[in-house]
N, C-alpha and C positions, 0 to 999 in steps of 0.2 A: 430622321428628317425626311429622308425616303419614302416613307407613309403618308407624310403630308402633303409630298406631291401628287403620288397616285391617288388620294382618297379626294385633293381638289381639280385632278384631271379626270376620274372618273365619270363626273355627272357630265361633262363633254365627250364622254365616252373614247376615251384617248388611255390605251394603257402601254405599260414599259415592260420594257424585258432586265433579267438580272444584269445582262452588260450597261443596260443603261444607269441603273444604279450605279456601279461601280464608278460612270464616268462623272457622274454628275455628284457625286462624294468627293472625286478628286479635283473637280471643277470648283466644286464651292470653297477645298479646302485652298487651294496656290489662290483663289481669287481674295479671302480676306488675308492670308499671310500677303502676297504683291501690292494688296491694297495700303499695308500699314506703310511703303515708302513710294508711293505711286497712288493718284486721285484716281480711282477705279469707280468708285461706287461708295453713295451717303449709304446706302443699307450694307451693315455690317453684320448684320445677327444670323447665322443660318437657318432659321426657321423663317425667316422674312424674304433672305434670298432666295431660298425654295418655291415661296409661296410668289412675290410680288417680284422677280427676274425669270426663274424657270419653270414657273406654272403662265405665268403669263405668256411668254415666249410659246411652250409648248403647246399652247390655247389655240392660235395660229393652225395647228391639221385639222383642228373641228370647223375652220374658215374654210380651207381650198385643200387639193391632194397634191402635197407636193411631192412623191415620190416618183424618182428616178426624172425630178426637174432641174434646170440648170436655176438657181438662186443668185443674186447676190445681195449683201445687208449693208445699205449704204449709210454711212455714219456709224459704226457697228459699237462703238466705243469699248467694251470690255466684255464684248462679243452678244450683244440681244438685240434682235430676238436668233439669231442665226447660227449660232455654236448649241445653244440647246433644242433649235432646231433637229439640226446634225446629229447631236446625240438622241433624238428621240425616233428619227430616220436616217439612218446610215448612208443611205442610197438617193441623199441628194447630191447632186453636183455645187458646191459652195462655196462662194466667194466674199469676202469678207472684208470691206474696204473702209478705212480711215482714216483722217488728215494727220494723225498725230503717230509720228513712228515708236515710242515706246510704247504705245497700245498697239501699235502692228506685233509690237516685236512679241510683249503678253500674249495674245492671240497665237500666233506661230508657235512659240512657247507653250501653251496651255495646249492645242490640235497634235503634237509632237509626245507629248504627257499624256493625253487620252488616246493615244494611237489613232486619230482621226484625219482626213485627207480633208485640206482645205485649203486655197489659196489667200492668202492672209497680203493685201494688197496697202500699199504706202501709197496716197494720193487725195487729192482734193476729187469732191464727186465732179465738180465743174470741170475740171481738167480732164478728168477718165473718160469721163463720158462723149468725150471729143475722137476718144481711141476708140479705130474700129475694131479693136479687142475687145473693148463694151460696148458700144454703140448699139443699140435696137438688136438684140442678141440675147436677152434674159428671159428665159418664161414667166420667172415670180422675184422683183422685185421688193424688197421689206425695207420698213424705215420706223424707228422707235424714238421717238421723245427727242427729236433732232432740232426739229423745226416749225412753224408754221405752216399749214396745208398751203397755202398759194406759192412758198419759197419751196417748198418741199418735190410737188409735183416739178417743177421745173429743175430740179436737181437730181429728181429719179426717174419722171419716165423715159427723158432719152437711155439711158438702158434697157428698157423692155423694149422685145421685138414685138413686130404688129402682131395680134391675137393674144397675148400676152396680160400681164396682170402687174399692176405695182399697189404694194397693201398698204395701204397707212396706218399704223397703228396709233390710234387718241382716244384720249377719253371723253364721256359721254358728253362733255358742252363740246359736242363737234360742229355744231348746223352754225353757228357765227360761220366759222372755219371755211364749209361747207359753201358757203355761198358768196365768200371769196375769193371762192377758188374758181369757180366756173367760169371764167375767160382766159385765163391757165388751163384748163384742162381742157377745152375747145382749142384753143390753141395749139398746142400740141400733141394734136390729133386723137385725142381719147375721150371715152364717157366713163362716168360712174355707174357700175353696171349695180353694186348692190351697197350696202350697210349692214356689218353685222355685227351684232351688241351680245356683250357675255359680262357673264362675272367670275370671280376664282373664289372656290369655295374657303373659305379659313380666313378671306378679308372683305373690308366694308368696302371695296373698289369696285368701280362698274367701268367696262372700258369701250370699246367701239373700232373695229378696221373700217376702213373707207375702200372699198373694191373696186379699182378704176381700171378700165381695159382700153388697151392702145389697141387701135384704129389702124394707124398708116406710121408710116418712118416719122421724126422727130425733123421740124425743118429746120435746115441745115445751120443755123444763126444761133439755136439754143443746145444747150443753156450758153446763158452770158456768163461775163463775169461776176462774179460773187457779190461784189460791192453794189454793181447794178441791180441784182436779184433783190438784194437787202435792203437797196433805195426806194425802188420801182416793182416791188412785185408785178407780174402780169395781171 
């Protein structure tokens, strides 16, 4: 299965080393045995989670460099894009945060089993992001299949500090998206600095990051509560 990652990260020119192997064997294997008593993940096949979890995920360094960046993957759920991040760059700083404490707890579990340093964090984003332990403090920001662009930007970028990057990962009908979010993202002191569109070699998926760069501190009000985000988008 290892082949099919590298041969569909290749043409993004993104290669692995034999420890990453190793991890991402033992990653795929605890994530479908945890999965059969715990709701992990609809994709059970290891050639599928190779291709459309850790190819995708690791897609992500042909976007930005995050080496020797502070991250964190907000929503992480059974750890993407941001644990095969980690294994594909050792030398991120990684944080990994989730509403749901038995995916904290997998997480911690799995980073502890690939001998990987990450802080595997129990919390709602709305909430964390009020601590000045995240607060406007992250160079790169990620978010996968969490949410809507206008709910999303208002739940991540207060984590980025100013100069900073929070990536959205969607797929390609982004531009709806796209242009509901733009009084959100003014808002909270950022522009979309780029778009960038890829595919993973081995499937018929096309996907798209949204590269949004904070400006200034996040003002002080957001994010709101969850309920208001989900009523009222910005």
């Amino acid at each position: 299965m290892f082949n099919k990652l590298k041969d569909a990260l290749q043409s993004l020119d993104i290669s692995l080393d034999a420890r990453a192997e190793e991890r991402f064997e033992k990653y795929c294997e605890t994530l479908i045995e945890t999965n059969k008593v715990m709701n992990l993940t609809a994709i059970v096949d290891p050639q599928e989670i190779y291709l459309r979890h850790f190819a995708d995920s690791v897609a992500l360094l042909a976007c930005f460099d995050f080496s020797g960046k502070k991250v964190i993957d907000v929503g992480t759920g059974a750890g993407f894009p941001g644990l095969p991040l980690k294994i594909a760059c050792p030398d991120i700083n990684l944080t990994l945060l989730d509403s749901l404490r038995k995916r904290v707890d997998f997480l911690q579990n799995t980073c502890d089993l690939l001998g990987l340093d990450a802080n595997c964090i129990h919390a709602r984003a709305e909430e964390a992001a009020m601590s000045a332990d995240f607060r406007d403090c992250f160079d790169v920001v990620t978010s996968r299949a969490v949410a809507s662009l206008p709910m999303l930007c208002e739940l991540c970028l207060p984590f980025v500090k100013p100069g900073g990057v929070f990536l959205a990962m969607k797929s390609k009908d982004y531009l709806a998206e796209l242009e509901a979010s733009e009084n959100a993202i003014k808002t909270l002191q950022a522009r979309v600095e780029r778009i960038w569109e890829y595919s993973i070699e081995g499937t018929d998926l096309a996907y798209c990051v949204v590269v949004i760069k904070k400006l200034a501190n996040t003002p002080s009000k957001y994010p709101r509560r969850f309920a208001k985000i989900q009523k009222n988008p910005l």
